[in-house]
C-alpha positions as YAML, in Angstrom:
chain: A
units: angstrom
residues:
- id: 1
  name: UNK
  ca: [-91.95, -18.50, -23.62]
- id: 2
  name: UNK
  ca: [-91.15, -22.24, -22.43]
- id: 3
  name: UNK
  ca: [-87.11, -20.93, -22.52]
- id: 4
  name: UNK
  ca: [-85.55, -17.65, -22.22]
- id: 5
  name: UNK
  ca: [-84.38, -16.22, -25.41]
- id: 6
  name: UNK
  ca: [-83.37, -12.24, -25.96]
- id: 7
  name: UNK
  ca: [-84.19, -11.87, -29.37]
- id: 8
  name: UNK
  ca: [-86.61, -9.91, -32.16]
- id: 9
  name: UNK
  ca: [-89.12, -12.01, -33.28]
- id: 10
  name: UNK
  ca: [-87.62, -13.45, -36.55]
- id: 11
  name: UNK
  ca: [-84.50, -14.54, -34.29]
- id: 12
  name: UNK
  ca: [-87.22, -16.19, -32.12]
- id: 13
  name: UNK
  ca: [-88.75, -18.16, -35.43]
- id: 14
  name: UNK
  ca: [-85.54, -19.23, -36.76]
- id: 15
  name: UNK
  ca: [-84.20, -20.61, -33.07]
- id: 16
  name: UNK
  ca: [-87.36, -22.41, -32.35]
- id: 17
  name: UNK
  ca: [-87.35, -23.80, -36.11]
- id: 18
  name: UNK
  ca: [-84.36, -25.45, -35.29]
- id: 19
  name: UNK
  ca: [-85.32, -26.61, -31.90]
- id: 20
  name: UNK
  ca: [-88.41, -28.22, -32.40]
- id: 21
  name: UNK
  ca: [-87.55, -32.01, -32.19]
- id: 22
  name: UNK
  ca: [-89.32, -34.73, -33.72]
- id: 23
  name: UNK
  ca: [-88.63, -38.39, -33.55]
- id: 24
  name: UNK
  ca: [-88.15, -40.51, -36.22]
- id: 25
  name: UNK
  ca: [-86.76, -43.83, -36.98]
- id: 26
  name: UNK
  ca: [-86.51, -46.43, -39.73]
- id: 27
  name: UNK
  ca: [-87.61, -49.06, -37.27]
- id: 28
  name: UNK
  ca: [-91.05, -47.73, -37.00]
- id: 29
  name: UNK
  ca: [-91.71, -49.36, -40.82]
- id: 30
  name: UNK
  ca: [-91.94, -52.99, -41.04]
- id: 31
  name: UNK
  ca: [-92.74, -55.46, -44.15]
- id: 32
  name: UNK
  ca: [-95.94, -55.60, -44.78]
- id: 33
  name: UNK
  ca: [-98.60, -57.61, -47.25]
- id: 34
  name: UNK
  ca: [-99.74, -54.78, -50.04]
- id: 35
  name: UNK
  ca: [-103.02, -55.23, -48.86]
- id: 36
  name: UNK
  ca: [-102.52, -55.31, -45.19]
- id: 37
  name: UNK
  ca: [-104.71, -51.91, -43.64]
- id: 38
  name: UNK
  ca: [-102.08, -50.23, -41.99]
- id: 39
  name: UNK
  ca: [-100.33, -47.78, -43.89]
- id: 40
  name: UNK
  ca: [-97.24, -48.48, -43.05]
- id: 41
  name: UNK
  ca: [-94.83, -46.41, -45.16]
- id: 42
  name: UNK
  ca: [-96.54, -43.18, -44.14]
- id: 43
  name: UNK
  ca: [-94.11, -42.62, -41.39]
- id: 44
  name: UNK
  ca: [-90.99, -42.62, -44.15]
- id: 45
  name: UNK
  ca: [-93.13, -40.16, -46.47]
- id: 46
  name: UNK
  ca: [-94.03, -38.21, -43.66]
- id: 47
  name: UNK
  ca: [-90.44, -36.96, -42.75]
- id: 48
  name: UNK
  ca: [-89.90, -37.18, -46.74]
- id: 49
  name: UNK
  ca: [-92.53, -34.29, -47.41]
- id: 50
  name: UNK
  ca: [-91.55, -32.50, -44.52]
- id: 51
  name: UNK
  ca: [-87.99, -32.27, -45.66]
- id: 52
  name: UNK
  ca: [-88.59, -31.27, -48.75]
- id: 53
  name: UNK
  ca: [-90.96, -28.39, -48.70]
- id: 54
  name: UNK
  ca: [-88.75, -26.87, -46.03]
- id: 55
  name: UNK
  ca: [-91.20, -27.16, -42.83]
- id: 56
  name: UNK
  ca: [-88.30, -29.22, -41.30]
- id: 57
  name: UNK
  ca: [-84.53, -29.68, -41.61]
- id: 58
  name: UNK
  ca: [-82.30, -32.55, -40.99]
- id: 59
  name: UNK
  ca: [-81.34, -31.02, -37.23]
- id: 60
  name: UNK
  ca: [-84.83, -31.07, -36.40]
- id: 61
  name: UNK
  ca: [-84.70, -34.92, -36.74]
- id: 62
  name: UNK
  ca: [-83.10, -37.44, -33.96]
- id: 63
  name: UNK
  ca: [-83.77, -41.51, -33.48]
- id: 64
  name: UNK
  ca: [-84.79, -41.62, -29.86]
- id: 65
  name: UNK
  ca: [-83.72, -45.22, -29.57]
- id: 66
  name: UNK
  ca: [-85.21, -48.06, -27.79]
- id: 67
  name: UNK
  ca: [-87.24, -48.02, -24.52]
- id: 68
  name: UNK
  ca: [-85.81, -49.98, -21.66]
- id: 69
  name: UNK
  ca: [-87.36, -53.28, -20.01]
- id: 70
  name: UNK
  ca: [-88.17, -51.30, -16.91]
- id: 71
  name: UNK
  ca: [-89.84, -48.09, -18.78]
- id: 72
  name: UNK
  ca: [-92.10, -51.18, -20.56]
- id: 73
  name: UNK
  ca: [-93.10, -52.38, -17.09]
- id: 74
  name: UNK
  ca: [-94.25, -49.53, -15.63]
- id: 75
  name: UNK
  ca: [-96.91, -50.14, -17.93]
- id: 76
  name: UNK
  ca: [-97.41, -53.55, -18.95]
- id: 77
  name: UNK
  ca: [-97.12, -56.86, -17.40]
- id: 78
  name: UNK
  ca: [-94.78, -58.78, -16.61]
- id: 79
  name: UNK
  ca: [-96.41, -61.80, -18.68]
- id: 80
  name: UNK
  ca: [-97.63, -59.67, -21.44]
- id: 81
  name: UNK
  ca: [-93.94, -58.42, -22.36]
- id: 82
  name: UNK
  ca: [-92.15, -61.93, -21.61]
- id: 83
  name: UNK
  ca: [-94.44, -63.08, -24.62]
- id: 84
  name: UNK
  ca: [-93.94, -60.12, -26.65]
- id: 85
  name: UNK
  ca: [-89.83, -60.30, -25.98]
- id: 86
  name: UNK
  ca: [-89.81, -63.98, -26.63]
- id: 87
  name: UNK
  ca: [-92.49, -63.87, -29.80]
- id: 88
  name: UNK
  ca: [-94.38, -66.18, -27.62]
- id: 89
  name: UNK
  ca: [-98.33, -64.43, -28.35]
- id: 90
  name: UNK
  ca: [-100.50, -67.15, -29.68]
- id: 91
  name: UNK
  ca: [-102.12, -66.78, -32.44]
- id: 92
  name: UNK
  ca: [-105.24, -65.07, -31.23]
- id: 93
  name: UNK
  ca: [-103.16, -62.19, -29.40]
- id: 94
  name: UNK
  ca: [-101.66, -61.65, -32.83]
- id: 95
  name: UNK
  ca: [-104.47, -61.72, -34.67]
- id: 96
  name: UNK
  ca: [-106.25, -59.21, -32.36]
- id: 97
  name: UNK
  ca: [-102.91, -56.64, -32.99]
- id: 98
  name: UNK
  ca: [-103.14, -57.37, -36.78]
- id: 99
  name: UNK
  ca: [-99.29, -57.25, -37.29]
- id: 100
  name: UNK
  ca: [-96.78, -59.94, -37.92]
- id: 101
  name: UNK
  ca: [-95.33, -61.00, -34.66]
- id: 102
  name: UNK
  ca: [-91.66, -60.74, -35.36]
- id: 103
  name: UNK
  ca: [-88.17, -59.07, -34.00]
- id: 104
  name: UNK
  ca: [-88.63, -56.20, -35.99]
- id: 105
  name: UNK
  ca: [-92.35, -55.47, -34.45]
- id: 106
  name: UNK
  ca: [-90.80, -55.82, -31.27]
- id: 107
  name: UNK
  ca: [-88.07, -53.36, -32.02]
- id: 108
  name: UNK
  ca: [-90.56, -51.24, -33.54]
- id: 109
  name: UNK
  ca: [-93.10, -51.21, -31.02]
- id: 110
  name: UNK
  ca: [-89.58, -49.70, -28.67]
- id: 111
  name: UNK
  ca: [-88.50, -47.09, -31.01]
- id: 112
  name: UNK
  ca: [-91.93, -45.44, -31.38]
- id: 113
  name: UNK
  ca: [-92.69, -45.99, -27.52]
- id: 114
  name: UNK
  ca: [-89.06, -44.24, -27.10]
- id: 115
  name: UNK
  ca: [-89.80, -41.45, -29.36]
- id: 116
  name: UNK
  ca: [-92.95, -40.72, -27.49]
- id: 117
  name: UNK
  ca: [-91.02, -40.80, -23.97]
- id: 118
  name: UNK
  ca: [-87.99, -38.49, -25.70]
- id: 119
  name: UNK
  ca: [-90.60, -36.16, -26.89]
- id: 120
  name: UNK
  ca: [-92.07, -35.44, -23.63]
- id: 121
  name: UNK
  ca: [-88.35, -34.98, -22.66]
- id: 122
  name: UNK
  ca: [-87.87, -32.61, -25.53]
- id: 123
  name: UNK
  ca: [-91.62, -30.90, -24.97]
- id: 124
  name: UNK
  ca: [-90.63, -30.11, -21.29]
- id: 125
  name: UNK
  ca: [-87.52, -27.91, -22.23]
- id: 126
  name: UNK
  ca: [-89.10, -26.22, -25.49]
- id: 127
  name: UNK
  ca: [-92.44, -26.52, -25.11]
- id: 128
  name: UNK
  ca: [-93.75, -28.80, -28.04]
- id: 129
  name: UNK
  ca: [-91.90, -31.92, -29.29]
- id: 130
  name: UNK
  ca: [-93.20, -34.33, -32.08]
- id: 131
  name: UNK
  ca: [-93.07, -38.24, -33.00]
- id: 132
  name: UNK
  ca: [-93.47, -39.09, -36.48]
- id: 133
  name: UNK
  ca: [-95.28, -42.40, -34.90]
- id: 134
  name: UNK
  ca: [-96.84, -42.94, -31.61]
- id: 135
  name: UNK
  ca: [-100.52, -43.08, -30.82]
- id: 136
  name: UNK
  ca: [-100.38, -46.85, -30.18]
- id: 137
  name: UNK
  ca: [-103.56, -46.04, -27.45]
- id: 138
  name: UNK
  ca: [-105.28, -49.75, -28.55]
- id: 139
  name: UNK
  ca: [-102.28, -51.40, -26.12]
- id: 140
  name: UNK
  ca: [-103.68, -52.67, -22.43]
- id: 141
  name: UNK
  ca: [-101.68, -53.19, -19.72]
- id: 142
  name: UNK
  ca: [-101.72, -57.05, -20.78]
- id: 143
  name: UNK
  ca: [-102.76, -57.26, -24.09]
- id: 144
  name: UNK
  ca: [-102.42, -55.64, -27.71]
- id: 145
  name: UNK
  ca: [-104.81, -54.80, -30.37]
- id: 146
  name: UNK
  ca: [-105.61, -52.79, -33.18]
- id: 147
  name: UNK
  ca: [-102.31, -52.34, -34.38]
- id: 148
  name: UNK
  ca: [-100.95, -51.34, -31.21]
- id: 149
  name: UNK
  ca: [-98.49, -53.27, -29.00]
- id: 150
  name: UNK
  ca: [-97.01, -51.20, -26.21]
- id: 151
  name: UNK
  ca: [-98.88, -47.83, -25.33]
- id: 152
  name: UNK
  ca: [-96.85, -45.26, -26.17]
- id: 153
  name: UNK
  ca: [-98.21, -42.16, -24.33]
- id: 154
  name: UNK
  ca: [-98.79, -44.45, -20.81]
- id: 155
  name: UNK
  ca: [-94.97, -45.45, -21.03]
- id: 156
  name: UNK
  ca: [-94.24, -41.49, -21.33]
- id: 157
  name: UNK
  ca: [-96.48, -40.51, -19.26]
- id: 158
  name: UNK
  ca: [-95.22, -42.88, -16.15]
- id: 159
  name: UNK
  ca: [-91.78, -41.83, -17.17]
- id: 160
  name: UNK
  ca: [-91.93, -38.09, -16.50]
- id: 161
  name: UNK
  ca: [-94.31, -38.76, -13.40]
- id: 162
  name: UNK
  ca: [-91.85, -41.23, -11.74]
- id: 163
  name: UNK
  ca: [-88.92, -38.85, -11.91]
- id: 164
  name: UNK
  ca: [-91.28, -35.67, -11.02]
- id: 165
  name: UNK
  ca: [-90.92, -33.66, -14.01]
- id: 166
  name: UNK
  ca: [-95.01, -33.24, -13.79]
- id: 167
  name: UNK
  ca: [-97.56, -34.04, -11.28]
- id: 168
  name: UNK
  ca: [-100.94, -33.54, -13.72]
- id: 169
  name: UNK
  ca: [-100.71, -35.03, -17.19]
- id: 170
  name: UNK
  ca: [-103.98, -34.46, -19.38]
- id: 171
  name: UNK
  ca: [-104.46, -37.42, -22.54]
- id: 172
  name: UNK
  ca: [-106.34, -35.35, -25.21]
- id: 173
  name: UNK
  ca: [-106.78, -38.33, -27.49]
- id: 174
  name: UNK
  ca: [-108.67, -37.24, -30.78]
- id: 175
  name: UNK
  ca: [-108.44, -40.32, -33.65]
- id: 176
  name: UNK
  ca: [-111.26, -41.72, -34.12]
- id: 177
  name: UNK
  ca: [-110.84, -44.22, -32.56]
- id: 178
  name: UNK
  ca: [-111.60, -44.25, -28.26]
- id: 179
  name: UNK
  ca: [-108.40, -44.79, -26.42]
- id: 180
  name: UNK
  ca: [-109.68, -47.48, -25.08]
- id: 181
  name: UNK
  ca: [-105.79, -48.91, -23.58]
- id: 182
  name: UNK
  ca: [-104.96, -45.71, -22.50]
- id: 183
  name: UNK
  ca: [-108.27, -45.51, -20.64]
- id: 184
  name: UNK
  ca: [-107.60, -48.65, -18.94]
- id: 185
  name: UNK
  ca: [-104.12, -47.91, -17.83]
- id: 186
  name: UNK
  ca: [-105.10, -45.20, -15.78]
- id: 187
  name: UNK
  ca: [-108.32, -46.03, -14.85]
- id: 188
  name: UNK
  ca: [-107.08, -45.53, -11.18]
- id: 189
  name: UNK
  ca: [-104.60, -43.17, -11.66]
- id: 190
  name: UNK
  ca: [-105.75, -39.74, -10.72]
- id: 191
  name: UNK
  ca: [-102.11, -38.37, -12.21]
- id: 192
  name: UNK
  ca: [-103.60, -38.46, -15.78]
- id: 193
  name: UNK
  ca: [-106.82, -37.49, -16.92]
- id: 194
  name: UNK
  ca: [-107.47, -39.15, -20.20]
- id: 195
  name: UNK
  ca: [-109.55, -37.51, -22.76]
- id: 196
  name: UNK
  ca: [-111.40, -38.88, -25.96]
- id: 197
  name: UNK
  ca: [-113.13, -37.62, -28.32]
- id: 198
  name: UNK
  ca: [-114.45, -40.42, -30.83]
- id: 199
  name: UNK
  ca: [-116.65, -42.12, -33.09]
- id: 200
  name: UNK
  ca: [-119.54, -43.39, -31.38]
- id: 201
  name: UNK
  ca: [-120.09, -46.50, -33.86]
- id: 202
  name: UNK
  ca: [-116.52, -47.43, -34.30]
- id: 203
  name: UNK
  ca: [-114.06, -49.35, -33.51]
- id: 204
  name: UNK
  ca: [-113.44, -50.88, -30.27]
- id: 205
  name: UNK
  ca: [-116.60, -52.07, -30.24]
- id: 206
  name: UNK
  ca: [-116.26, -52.09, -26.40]
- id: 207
  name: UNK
  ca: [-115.61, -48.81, -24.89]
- id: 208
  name: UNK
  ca: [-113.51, -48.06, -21.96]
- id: 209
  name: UNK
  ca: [-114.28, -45.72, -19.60]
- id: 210
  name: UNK
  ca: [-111.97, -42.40, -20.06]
- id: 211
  name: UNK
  ca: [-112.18, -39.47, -17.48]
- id: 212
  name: UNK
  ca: [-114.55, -37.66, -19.93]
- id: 213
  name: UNK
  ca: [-115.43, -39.59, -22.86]
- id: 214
  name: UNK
  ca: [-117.53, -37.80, -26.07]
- id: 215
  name: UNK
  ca: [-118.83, -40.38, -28.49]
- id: 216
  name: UNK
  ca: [-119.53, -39.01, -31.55]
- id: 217
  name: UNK
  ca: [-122.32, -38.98, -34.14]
- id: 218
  name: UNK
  ca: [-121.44, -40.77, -37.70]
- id: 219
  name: UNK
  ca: [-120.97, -38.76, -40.04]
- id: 220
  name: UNK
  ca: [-120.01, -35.27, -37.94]
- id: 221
  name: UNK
  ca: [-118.90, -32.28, -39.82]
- id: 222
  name: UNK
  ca: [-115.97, -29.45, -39.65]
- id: 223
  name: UNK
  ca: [-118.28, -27.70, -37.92]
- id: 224
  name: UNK
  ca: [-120.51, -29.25, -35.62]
- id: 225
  name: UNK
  ca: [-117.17, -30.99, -34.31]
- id: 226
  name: UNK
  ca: [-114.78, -28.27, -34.09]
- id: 227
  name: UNK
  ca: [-117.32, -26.21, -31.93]
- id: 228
  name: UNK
  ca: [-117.90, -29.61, -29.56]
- id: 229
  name: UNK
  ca: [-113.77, -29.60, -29.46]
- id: 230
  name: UNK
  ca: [-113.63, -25.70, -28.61]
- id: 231
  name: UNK
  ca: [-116.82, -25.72, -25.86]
- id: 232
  name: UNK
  ca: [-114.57, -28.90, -24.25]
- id: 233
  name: UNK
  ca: [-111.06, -28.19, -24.40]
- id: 234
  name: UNK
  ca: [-110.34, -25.07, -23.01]
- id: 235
  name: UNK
  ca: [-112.65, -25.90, -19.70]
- id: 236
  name: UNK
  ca: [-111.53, -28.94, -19.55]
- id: 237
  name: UNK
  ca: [-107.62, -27.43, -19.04]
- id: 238
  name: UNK
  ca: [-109.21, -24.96, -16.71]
- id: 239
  name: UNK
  ca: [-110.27, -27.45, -14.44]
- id: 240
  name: UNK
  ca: [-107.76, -30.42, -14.85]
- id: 241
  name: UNK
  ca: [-104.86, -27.44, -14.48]
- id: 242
  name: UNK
  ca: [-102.17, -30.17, -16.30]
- id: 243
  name: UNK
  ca: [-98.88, -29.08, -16.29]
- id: 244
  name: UNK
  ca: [-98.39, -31.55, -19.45]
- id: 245
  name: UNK
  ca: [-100.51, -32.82, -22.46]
- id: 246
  name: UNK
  ca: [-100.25, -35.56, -24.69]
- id: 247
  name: UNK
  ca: [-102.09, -35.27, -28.01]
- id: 248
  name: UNK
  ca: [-102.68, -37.62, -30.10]
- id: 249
  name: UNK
  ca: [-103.69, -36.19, -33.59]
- id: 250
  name: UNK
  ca: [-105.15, -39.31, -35.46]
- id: 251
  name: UNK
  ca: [-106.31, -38.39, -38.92]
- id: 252
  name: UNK
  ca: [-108.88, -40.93, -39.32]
- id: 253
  name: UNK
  ca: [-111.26, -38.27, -38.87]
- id: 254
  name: UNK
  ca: [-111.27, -37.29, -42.76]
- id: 255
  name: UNK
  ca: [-114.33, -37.95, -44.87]
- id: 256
  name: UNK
  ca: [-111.72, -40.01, -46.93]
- id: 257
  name: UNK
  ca: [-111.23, -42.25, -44.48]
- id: 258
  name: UNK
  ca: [-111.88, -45.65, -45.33]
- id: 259
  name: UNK
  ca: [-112.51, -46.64, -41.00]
- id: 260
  name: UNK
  ca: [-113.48, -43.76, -39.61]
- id: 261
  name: UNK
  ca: [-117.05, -42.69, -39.91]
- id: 262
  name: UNK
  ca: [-116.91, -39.13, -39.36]
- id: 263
  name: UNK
  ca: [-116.88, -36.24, -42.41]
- id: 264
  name: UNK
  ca: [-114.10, -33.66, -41.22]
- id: 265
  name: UNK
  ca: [-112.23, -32.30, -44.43]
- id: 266
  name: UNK
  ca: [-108.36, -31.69, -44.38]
- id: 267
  name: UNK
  ca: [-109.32, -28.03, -43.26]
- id: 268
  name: UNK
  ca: [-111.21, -28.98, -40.76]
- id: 269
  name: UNK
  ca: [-108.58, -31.94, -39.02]
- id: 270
  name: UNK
  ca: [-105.93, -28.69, -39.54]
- id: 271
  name: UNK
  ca: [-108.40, -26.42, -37.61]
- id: 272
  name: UNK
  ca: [-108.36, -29.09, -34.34]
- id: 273
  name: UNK
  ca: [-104.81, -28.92, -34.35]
- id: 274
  name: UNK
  ca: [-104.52, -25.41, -34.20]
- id: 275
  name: UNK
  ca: [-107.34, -25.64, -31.37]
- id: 276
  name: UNK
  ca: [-105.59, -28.17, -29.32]
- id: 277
  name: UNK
  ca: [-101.90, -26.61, -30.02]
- id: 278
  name: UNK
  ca: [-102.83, -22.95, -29.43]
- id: 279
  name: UNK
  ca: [-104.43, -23.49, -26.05]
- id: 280
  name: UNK
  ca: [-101.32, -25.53, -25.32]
- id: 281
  name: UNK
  ca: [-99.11, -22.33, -26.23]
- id: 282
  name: UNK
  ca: [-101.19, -19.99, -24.77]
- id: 283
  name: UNK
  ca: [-101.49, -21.86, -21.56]
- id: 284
  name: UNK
  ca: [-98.36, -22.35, -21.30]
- id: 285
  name: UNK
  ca: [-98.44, -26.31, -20.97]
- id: 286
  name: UNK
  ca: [-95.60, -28.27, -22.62]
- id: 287
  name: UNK
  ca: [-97.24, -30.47, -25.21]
- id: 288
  name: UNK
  ca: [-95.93, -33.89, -26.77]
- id: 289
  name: UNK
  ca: [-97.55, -35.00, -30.22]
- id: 290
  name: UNK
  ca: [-98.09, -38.48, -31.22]
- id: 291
  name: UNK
  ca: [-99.68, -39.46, -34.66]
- id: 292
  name: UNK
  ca: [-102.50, -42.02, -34.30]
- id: 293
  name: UNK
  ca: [-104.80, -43.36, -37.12]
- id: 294
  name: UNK
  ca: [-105.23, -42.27, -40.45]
- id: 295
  name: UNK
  ca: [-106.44, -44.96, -43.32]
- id: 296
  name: UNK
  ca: [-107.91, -42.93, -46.05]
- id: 297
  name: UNK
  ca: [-107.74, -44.69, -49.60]
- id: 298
  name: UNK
  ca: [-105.23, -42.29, -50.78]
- id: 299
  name: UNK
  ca: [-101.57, -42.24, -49.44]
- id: 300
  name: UNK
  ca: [-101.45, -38.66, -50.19]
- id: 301
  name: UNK
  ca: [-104.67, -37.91, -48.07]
- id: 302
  name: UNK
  ca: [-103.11, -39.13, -44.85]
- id: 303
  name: UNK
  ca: [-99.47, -37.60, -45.24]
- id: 304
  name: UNK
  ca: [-100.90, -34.28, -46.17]
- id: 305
  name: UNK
  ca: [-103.45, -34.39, -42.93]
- id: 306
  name: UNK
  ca: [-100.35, -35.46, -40.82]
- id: 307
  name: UNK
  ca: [-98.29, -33.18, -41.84]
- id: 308
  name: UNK
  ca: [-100.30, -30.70, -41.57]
- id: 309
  name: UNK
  ca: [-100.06, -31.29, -37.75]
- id: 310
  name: UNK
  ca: [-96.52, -30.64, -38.15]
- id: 311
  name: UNK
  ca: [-96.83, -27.42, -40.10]
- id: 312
  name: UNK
  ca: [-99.74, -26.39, -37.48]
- id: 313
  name: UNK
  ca: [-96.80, -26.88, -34.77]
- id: 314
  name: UNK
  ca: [-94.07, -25.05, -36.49]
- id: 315
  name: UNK
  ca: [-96.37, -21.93, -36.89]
- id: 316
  name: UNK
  ca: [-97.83, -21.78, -33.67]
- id: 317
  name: UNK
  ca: [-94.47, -22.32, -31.91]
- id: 318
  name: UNK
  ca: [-92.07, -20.75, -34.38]
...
């Protein structure tokens, strides 16, 4: 186990259950138009549905805060975060993000960075941590976009590298979407190996280049994806040999998904997160889960997919 506990097994369950952390914070929702994309007040139903069918108590809960100015620029530049701190973007760099540029984006885009960052804090002592947000991988080292200020997963990831607490840190980035920002923060980096698995006809419509890339066919089934995801992953950890992963468990990969282009059911996006957790707990690799994407036309669609990552995490772990 990731700590030593002398216990039976249903002592095990019940002290993991309660120290599986998971970050949330009311600053990761923000006022938003009622037709504005982003689902926005998933985050607060998330930890809502959570709560009340018992997969999580109040203890398992915490607000990691904000990140500091210096975590920020071990990412981003200089110039990019002067305009973010002083709401100084113009009105193309906003437009590109496709948020309102205010205080409380600012203080949002923190708190979820921060809850990443304290989950890989958390994740190195028990083994798996959670953020109820996170994911942001659209953010550059200079630039935003698609919904996505500061990356998330790069600040964490430089954070636990700069104060040694890993040396190999493997991205397995599986939203729809290609992590294109993370891609390009550690483009030179051989620290982190980035990893995405993604639509091949979807958004960004220019790629980065990730350490392995797989673009994906329109339209992909449970199936024919989940056996692409089980001949990469495990052979991929074999060679890499990280001693930490970051997933990010985007759910615009459902059929329902108004953006995503690919036909996984809720079964199916459950049945990658058991891939990707189990060969995290079986490896032994201390894993740090962000949310990502999820825009299906039903609400309910995307909290029951993301929680199910939750759930997934609980059982595997607990």
């Amino acid at each position: 186990m990731f700590i030593s506990v002398v216990a039976d097994r249903n002592s095990i369950k019940a002290y993991f259950c309660l120290m599986i952390k998971i970050a949330y914070s009311d600053r990761y929702l923000l006022d938003l138009p009622k037709d504005h994309k982003f689902p926005i007040q998933k985050y607060a139903l998330i930890k809502d549905q959570l709560l009340y069918e018992g997969t999580i108590t109040e203890e398992n809960l915490y607000d990691a805060g904000l990140c500091t100015e210096e975590q920020v620029l071990a990412v981003h530049t200089n110039e990019y975060w002067h305009k973010i701190k002083t709401l100084t973007l113009d009105t193309h760099e906003v437009r590109r993000i496709g948020l309102p540029l205010n205080q409380r984006l600012v203080d949002r885009s923190l708190s979820s960075s921060c809850g990443t960052l304290k989950a890989a804090l958390y994740a190195l002592a028990d083994g798996i941590s959670l953020n109820i947000a996170g994911g942001t991988h659209h953010a550059f080292t200079d630039k935003g976009e698609g919904f996505c200020v500061l990356n998330d997963i790069a600040i964490a990831s430089c954070h636990i590298l700069q104060n040694k607490l890993a040396h190999k840190i493997l991205v397995v980035d599986l939203d729809v979407h290609q992590g294109n920002g993370t891609a390009q923060v550690f483009r030179n980096n051989s620290q982190v190996f980035t990893f995405s698995m993604h639509g091949a006809d979807n958004y960004p419509l220019k790629k980065e280049i990730s350490d392995l890339d797989i673009p994906l066919k329109s339209y992909m089934d449970d199936s024919t994806y989940l056996q692409l995801l089980k001949q990469t992953l495990p052979k991929l950890i074999e060679e890499q040999k990280p001693d930490f992963i970051f997933y990010q468990s985007g759910v615009d990969v459902l059929v329902t998904d108004k953006l995503g282009k690919l036909s996984l059911t809720r079964q199916g996006c459950r049945t990658r997160d058991e891939i990707v957790l189990s060969l995290c707990a079986d490896k032994q690799i201390p894993v740090a889960v962000a949310m990502g994407g999820g825009y299906s036309e039903r609400m309910a669609d995307i909290v029951e997919a993301h929680c199910n990552t939750f759930r997934v995490a609980f059982n595997i772990f607990g």
